[in-house]
C-alpha positions in Angstrom: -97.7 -147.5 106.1 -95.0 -149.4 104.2 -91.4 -150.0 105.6 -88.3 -149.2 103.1 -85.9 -151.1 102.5 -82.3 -149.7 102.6 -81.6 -150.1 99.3 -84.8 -147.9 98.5 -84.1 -145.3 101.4 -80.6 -145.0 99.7 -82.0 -144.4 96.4 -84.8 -141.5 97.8 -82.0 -140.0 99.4 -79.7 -140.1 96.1 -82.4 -138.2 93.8 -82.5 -134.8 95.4 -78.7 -134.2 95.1 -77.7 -135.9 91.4 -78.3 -132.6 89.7 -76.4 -130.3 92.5 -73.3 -132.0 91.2 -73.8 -131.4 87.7 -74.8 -127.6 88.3 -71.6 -126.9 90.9 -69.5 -128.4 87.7 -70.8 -126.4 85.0 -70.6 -122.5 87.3 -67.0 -123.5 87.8 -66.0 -125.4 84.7 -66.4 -121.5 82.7 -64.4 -119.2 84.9 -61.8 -122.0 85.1 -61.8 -122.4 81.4 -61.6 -118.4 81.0 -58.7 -118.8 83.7 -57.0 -121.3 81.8 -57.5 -119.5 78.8 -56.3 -116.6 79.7 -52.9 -117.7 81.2 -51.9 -119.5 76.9 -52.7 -116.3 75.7 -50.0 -114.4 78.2 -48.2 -117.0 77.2 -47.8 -116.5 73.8 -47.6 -112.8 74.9 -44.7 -113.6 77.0 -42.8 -115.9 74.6 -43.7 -113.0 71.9 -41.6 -110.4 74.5 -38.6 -112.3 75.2 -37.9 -112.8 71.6 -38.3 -109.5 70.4 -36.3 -108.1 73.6 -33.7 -110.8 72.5 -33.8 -109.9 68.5 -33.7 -106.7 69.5 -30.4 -106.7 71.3 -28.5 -109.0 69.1 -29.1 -106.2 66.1 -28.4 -103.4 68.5 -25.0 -105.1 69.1 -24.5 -106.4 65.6 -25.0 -102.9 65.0 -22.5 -101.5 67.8 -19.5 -103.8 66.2 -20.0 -102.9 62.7 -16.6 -102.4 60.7 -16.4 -99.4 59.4 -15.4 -99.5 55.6 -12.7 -96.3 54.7 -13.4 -97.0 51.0 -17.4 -96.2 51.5 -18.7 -93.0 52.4 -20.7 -92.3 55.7 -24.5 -92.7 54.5 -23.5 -95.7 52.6 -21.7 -97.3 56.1 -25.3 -96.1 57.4 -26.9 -98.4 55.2 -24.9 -101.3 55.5 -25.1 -101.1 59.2 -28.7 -100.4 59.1 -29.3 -103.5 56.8 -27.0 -105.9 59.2 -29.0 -104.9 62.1 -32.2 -106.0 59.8 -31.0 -108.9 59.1 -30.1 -110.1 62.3 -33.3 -109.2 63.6 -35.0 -111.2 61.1 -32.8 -114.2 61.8 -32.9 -113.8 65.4 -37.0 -113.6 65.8 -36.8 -117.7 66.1 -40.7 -119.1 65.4 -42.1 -115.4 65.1 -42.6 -114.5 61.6 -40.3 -111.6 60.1 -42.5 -110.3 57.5 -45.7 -108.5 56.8 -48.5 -107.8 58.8 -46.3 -108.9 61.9 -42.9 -107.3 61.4 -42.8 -104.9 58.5 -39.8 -103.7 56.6 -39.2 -102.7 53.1 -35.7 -102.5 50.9 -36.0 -98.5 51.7 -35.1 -96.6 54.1 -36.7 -93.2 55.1 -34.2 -90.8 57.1 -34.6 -87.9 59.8 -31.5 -86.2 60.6 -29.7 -89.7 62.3 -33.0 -92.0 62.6 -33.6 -94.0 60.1 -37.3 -96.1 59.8 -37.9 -99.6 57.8 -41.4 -99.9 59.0 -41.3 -101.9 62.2 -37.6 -100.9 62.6 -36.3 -98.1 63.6 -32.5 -97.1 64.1 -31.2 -93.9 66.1 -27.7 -92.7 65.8 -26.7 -89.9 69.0 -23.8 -87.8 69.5 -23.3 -88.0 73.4 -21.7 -85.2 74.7 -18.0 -85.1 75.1 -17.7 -87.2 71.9 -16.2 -85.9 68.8 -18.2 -86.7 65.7 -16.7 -88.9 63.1 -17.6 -90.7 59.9 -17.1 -94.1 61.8 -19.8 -92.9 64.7 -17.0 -94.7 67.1 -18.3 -93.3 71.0 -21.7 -92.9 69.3 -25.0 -94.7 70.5 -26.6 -96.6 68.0 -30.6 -97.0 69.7 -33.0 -99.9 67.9 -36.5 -99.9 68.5 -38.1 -102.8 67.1 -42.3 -103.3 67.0 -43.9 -106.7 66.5 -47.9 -107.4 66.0 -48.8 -110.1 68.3 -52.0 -112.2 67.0 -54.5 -112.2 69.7 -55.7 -115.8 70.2 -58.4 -115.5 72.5 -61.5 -113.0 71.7 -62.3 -112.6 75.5 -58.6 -111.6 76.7 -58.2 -109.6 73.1 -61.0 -107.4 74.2 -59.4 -106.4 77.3 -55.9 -105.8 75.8 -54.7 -102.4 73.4 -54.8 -103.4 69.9 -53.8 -102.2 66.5 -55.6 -101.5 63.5 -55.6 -104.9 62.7 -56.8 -106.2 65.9 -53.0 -107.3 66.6 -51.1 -106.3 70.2 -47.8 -104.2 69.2 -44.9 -105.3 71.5 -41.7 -103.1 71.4 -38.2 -103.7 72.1 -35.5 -100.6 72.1 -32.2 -101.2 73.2 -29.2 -98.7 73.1 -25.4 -99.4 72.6 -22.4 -97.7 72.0 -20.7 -97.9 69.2 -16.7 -99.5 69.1 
């Protein structure tokens, strides 16, 4: 019977357990990765939110504090308040794109009684009670309901989440204001 050296005990004892390491890394490297993953595509999610909540309230006010023209007649104040609340949502979405197939809107306008649709936009005049209708809408609430189509990054997390019909997450902001 031979005697081992240290140096070769050390080594015997070193070849059983190189691979465990290995193995341990690669069952924890994909749930951390899916982890990781996971928490840039809430990200972008997030960031997505904030900004439409934020667009989304800058045209509801823009839309509260519009000046009411006496030369121009009610549906044409309508449109001109309808199109600066547009416009300052499109100028307000910051690094989200404002056009098509994200955030649609079109030159047109459809109307129902006081809502009135673009697309992704939609704008709700109401008559609260107590309040005396007018041509200027003054006392009125002006409500904006704005929908954007979030890209889904990740194929895993997109699975889980509700999507549209072009595989895109559809955040929503609506915000009401009265109108001065």
């Amino acid at each position: 019977m031979r005697i081992l050296t240290r140096r070769e005990r050390a080594a015997r004892n070193r070849s059983g357990t190189e691979g465990q390491s290995l193995v341990e890394f690669s069952l924890v490297l994909t749930p951390l990765l899916l982890i990781l993953l996971g928490i840039v595509q809430f990200g972008f999610i997030f960031n997505s939110y904030i900004t439409i909540a934020n667009a989304t309230r800058e045209g509801a006010r823009d839309g509260s504090i519009y000046v009411y023209q006496q030369g121009q007649s009610k549906a044409q104040n309508d449109a001109a308040r309808n199109a600066a609340i547009r416009t300052t949502i499109q100028n307000s979405m910051n690094l989200l794109s404002p056009s098509a197939p994200w955030f649609t809107t079109t030159g047109t306008w459809s109307q129902t009684g006081d809502t009135f649709t673009n697309g992704d936009l939609t704008v709700t005049y109401a008559l609260p009670t107590g309040i005396s209708q007018s041509d200027a809408r003054v006392g009125q609430t002006v409500t904006v309901r704005v929908r954007y189509h979030q890209d889904l990054l990740i194929p895993l997390i997109s699975a889980l989440l509700p999507r549209d019909a072009g595989g895109r997450l559809v955040l929503t902001g609506e915000v009401t204001m009265v109108i001065n």
